[in-house]
SELOZA-683762 format. One record per residue (C-alpha): residue number from 1; residue in three letters; chain; x, y, z. Coordinates in steps of 0.001 Angstrom, whole numbers, plus 524288, in hexadecimal, padded with zeros to 5 digits. Layout:
% residues N
<n:NUM	res:ALA	chain:A	px:X	py:Y	pz:Z>
...
% end
This chain:
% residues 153
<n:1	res:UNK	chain:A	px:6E6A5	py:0AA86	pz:8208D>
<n:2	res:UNK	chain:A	px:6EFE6	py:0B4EE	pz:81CA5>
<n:3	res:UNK	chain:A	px:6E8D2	py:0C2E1	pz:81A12>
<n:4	res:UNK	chain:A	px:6EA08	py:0D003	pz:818B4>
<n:5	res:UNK	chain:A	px:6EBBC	py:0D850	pz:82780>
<n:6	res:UNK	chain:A	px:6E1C2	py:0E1C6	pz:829CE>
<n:7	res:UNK	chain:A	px:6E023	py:0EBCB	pz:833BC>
<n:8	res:UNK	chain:A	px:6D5A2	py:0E2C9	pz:839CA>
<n:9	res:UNK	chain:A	px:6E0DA	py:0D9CB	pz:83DF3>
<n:10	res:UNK	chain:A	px:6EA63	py:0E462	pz:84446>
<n:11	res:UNK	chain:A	px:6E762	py:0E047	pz:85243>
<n:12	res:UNK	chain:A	px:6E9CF	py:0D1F5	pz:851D6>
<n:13	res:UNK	chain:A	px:6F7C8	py:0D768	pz:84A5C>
<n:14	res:UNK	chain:A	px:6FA26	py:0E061	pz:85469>
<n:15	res:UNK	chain:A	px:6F8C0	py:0D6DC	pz:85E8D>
<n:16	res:UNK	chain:A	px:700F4	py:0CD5B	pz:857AF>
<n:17	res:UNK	chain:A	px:70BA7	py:0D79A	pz:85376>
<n:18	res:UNK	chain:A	px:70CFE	py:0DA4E	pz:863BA>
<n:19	res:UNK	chain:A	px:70DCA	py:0CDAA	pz:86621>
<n:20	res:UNK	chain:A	px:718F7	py:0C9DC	pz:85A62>
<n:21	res:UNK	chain:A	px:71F7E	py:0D61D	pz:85B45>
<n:22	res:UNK	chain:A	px:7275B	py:0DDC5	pz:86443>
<n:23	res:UNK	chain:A	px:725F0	py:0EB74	pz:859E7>
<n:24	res:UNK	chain:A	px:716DB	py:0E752	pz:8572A>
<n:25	res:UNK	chain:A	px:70FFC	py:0F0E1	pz:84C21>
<n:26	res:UNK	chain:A	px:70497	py:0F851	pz:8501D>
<n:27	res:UNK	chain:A	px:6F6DA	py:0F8D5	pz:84A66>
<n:28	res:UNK	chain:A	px:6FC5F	py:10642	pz:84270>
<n:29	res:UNK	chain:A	px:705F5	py:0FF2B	pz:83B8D>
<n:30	res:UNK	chain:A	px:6FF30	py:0F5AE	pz:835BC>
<n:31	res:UNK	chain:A	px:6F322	py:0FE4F	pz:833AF>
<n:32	res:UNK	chain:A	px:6FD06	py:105DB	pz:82AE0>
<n:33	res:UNK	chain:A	px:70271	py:0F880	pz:82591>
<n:34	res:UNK	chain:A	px:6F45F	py:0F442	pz:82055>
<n:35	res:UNK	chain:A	px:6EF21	py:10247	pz:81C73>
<n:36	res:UNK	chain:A	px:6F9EE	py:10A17	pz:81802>
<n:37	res:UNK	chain:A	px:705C0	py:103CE	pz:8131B>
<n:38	res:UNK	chain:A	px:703AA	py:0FE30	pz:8057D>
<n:39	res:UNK	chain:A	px:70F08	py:0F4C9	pz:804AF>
<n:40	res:UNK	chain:A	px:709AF	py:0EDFA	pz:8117D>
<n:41	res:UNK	chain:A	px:70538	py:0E034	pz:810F2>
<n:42	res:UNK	chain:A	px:6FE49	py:0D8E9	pz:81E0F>
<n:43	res:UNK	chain:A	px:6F8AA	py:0CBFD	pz:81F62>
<n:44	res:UNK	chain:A	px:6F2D6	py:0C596	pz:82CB1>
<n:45	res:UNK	chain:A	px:6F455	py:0B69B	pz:82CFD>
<n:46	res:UNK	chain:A	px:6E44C	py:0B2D9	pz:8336D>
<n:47	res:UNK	chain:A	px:6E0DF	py:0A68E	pz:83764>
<n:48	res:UNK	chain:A	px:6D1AC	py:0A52C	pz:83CE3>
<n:49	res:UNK	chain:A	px:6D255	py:0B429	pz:83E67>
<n:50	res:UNK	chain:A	px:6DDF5	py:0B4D5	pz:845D2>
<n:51	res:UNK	chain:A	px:6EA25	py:0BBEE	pz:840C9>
<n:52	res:UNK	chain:A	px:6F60C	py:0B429	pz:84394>
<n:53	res:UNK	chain:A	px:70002	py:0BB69	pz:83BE4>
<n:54	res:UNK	chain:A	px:70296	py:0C5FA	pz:83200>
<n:55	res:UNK	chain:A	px:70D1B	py:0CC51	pz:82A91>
<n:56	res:UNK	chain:A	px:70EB6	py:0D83F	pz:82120>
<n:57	res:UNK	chain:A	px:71798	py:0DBE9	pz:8158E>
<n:58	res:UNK	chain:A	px:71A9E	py:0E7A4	pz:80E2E>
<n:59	res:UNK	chain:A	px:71987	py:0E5B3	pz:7FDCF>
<n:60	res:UNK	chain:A	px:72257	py:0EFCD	pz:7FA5F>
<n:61	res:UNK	chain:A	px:72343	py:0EAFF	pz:7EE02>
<n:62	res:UNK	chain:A	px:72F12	py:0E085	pz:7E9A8>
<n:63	res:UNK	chain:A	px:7316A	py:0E0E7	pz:7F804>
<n:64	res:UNK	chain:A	px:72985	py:0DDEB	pz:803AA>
<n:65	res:UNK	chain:A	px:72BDB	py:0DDA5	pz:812B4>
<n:66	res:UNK	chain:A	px:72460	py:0D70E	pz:81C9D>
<n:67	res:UNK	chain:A	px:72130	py:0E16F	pz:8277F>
<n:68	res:UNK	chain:A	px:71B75	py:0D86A	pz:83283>
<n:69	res:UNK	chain:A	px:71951	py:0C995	pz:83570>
<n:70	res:UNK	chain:A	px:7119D	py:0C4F5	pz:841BD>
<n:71	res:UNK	chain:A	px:70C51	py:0B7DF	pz:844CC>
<n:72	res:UNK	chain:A	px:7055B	py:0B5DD	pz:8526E>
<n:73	res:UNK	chain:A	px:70C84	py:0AEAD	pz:85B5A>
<n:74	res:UNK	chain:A	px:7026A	py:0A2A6	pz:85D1A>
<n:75	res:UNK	chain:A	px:70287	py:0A188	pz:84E80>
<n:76	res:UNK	chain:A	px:71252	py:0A0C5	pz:84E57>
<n:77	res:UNK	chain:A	px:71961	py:09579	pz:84720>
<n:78	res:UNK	chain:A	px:70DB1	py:09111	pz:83F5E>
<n:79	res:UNK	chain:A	px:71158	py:096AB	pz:832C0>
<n:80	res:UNK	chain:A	px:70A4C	py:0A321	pz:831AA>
<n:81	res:UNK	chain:A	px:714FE	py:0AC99	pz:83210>
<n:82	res:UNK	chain:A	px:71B22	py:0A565	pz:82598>
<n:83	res:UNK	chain:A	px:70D48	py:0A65A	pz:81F48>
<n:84	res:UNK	chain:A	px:70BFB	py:0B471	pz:8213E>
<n:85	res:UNK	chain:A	px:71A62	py:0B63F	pz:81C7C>
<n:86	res:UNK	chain:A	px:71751	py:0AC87	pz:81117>
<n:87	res:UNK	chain:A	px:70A15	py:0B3E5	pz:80D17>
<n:88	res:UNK	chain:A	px:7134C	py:0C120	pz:80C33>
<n:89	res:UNK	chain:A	px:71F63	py:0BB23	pz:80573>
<n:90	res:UNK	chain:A	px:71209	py:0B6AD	pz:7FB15>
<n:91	res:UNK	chain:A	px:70DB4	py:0C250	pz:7F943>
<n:92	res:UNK	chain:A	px:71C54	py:0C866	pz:7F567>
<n:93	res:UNK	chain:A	px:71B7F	py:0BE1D	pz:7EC46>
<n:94	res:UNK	chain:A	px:70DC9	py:0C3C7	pz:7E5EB>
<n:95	res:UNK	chain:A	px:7122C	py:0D19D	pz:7E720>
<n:96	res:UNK	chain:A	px:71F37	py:0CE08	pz:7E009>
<n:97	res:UNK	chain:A	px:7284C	py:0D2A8	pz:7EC0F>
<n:98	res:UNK	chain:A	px:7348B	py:0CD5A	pz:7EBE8>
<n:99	res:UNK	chain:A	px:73A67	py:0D096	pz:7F880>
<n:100	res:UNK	chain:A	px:7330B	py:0CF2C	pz:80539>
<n:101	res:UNK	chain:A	px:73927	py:0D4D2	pz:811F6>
<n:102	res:UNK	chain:A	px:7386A	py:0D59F	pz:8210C>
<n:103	res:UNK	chain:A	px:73FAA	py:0D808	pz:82C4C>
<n:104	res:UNK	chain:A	px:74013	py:0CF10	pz:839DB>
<n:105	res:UNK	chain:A	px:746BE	py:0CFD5	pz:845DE>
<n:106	res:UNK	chain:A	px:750F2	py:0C997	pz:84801>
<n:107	res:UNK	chain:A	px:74E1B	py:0C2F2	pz:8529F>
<n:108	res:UNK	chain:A	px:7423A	py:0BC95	pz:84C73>
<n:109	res:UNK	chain:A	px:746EF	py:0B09C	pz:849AC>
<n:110	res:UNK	chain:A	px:7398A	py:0AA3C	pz:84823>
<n:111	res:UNK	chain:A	px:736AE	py:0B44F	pz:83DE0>
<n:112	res:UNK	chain:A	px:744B5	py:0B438	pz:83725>
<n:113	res:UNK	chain:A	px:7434D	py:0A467	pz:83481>
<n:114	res:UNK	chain:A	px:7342E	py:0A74D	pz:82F09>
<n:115	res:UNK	chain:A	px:73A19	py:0B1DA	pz:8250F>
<n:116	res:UNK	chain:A	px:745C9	py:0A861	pz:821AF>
<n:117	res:UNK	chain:A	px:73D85	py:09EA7	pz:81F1E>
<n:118	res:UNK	chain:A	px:734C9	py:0A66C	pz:81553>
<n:119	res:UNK	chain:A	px:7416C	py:0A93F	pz:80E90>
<n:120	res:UNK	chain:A	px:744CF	py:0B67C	pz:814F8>
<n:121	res:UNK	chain:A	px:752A3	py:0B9EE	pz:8167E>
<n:122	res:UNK	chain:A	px:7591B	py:0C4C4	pz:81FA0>
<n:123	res:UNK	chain:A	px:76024	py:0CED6	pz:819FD>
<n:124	res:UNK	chain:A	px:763F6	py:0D75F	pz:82392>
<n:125	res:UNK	chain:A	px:76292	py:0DC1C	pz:831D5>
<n:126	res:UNK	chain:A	px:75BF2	py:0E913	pz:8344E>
<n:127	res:UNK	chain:A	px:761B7	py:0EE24	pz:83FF1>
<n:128	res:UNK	chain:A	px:75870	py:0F0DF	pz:84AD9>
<n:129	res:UNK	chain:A	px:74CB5	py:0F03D	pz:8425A>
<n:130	res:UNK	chain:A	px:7420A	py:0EF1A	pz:84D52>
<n:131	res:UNK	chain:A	px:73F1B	py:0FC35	pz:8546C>
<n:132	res:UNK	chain:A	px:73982	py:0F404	pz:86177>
<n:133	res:UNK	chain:A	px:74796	py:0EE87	pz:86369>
<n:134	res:UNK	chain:A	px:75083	py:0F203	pz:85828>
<n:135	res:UNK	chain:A	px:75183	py:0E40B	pz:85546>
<n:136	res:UNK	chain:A	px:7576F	py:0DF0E	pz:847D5>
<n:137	res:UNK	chain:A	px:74FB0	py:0DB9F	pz:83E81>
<n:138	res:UNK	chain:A	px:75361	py:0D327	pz:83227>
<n:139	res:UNK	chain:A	px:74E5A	py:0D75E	pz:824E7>
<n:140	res:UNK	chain:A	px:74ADD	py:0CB6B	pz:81DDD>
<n:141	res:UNK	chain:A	px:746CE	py:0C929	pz:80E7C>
<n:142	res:UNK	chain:A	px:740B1	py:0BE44	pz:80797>
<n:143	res:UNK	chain:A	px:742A7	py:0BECF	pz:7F819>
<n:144	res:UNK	chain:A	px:735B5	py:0BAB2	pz:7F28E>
<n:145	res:UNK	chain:A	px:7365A	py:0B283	pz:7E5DE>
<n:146	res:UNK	chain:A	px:730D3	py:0A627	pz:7DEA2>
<n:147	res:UNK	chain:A	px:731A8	py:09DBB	pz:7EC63>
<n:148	res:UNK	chain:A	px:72841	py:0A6B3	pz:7F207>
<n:149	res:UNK	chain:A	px:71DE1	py:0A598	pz:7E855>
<n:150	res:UNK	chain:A	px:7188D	py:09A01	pz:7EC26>
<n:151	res:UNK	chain:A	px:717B2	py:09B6D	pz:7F9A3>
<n:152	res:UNK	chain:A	px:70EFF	py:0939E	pz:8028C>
<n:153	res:UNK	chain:A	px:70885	py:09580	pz:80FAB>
% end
């Protein structure tokens, strides 16, 4: 079950986002993501009360831009990272957006071929985007249009 994130859920995140990432957000961050930033959109995927992934996008109005995307590792290659990512590129649909973007590193390969395959494109290379190791990072884009309205999970 997809759902709104909540500050209830910010440890099981946190413990996930140390695990997934090597520039993990802390509990401030997203306490700032779900109280104060109005454009900020976060969703937990829960099975039996377990949170196996989540994402977050910002509506800034005919574009959006997915912030974050974490799926635990046991839950991997089962799907639920392309649910989460289908359940935003929805909602762009219902709030009219017509351009949703995000940036990956480029060494995610994993990652790149999930975003290709939801119809994401690169577009450029943002030179050492990550502050932990200046990696690149691609900036990629998915038009949203008429194929996307009917999406399924």
């Amino acid at each position: 079950m997809i759902r709104f994130m909540q500050d209830g859920d910010l440890d099981r995140i946190l413990e996930l986002e140390h695990v997934l990432f090597s520039a993990p957000w802390n509990k401030e961050q997203f306490l700032d993501e779900l109280i104060n930033n109005p454009f900020a959109l976060y969703y937990v995927d829960e099975e039996d009360g377990l949170i196996r992934g989540y994402v977050g996008m910002w509506d800034n109005g005919d574009i959006a831009q997915i912030t974050t995307l974490g799926v635990d590792q046991t839950y991997q290659n089962q799907g639920i990272g392309k649910k989460l990512m289908h359940y935003m590129i929805e909602l762009c649909v219902s709030h009219q957006i017509e351009n949703l973007t995000l940036e990956v590193r480029v060494s995610n390969v994993k990652a790149i071929h999930l975003y290709q395959s939801l119809g994401f494109t690169i577009q450029t290379v943002r030179k050492q985007y990550y502050s932990d190791n200046h990696e690149d990072a691609y900036l990629m884009l998915k038009k949203i249009g008429e194929s996307d309205e009917d999406l399924r999970h």
